[in-house]
C-alpha positions in Angstrom: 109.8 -48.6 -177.5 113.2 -48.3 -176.6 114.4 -47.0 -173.2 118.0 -45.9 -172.6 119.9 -45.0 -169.6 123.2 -43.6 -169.5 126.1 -43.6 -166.5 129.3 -42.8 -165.9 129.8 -39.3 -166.1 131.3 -37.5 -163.5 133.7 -34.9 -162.6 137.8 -35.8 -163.7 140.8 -33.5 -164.3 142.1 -32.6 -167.8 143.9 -35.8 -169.1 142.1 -38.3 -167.5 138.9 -40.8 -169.1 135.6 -41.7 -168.0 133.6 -44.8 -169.6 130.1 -44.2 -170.3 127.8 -46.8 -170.1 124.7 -46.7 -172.2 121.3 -49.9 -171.1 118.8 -50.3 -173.2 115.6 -52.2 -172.2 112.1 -52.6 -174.0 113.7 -54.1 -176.9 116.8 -55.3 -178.1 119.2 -53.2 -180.0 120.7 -55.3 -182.3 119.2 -53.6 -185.5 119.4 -50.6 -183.7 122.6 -47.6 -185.4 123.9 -46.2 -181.7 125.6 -43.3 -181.3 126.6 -40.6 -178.7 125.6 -37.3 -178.4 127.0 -34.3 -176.2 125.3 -30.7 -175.4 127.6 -27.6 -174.0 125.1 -25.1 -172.3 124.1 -22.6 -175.1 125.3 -25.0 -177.9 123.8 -27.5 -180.4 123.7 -30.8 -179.5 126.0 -32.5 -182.3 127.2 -36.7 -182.7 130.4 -37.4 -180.7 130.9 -41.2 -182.1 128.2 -44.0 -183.9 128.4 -47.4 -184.6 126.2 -49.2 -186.9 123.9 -51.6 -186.1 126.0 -54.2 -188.0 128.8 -52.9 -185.8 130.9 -53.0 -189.0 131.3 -49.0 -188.6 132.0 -46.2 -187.0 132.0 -42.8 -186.5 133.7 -40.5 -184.7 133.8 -36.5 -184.7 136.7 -34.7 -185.5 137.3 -33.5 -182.0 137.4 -36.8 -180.4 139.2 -38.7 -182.7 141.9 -40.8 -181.3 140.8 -40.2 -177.7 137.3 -41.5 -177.4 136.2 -45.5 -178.3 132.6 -46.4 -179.0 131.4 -50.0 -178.7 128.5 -52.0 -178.4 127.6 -55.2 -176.6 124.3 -56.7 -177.7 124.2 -59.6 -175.9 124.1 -57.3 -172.6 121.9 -54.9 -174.7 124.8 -51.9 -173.8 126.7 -49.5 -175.9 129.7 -47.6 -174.0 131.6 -44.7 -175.0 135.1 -44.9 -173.5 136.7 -41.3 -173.2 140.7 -40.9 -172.7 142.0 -37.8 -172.7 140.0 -35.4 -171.6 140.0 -31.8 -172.4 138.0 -29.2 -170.5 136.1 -28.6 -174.0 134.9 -32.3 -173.9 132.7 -31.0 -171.3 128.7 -30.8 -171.9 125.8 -33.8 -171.0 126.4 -37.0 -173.2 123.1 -38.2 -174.7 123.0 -41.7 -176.0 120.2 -42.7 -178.9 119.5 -44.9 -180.9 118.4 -45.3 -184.6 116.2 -48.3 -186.4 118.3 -49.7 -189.0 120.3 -46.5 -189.8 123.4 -44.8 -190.0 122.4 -41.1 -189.4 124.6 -38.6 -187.9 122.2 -36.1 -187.1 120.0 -35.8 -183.7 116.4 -35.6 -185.6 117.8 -38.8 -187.6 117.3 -40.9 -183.6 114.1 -42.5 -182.3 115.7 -43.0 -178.9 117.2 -40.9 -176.5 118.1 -41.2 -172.8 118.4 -38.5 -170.1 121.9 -37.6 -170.5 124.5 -37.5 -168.3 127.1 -35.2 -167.2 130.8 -35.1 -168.2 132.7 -32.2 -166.5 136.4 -31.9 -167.0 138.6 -29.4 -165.1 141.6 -27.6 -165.9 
């Protein structure tokens, strides 16, 4: 079992960033795909970035593209999601998860999830 815990959302004005933090604990995540998720209140939950497990790749939706920088640190077990930029619309809870040796983009493709976090951004 893997357990992850996010931080680092908050409340921050249009144009500003917020870095997300991501722990995992239980087991390592080194052969673990990571990615970032985000949910809007009466919206789908969709994939806001990914990295492989190999860290050779990434992933990032088309509405975060050139703002938002995912990374992963597996010797501290942490994957971060650093968000410049912000736009009111970028608001919604941020989900990490995690996924056993794959490269999925899709929320049923994750074993792991954490509780979320919330990211508001004002006008």
């Amino acid at each position: 079992q893997v357990q992850l815990v996010e931080s680092g959302g908050g409340l921050v004005q249009a144009g500003g960033s917020l870095r997300l933090s991501c722990a995992a604990s239980g087991r390592t995540i080194n052969l673990y795909t990571m990615a970032w998720f985000r949910q809007a209140p009466g919206k789908e939950r969709d994939i806001v970035a990914r990295i492989t497990w190999s860290g050779g790749s990434t992933y990032y939706a088309d509405s975060v593209k050139g703002r938002f920088t995912i990374s992963r640190d597996n010797a501290k077990n942490a994957v971060y999601l650093q968000m410049n930029s912000l736009k009111p619309e970028d608001t919604a809870v941020y989900y990490c998860a995690g996924e056993y040796l794959g490269s999925g983009l899709g929320p049923a493709e994750y074993d792991y999830w954490g509780q979320g976090t919330q990211v508001t951004v004002s006008s």
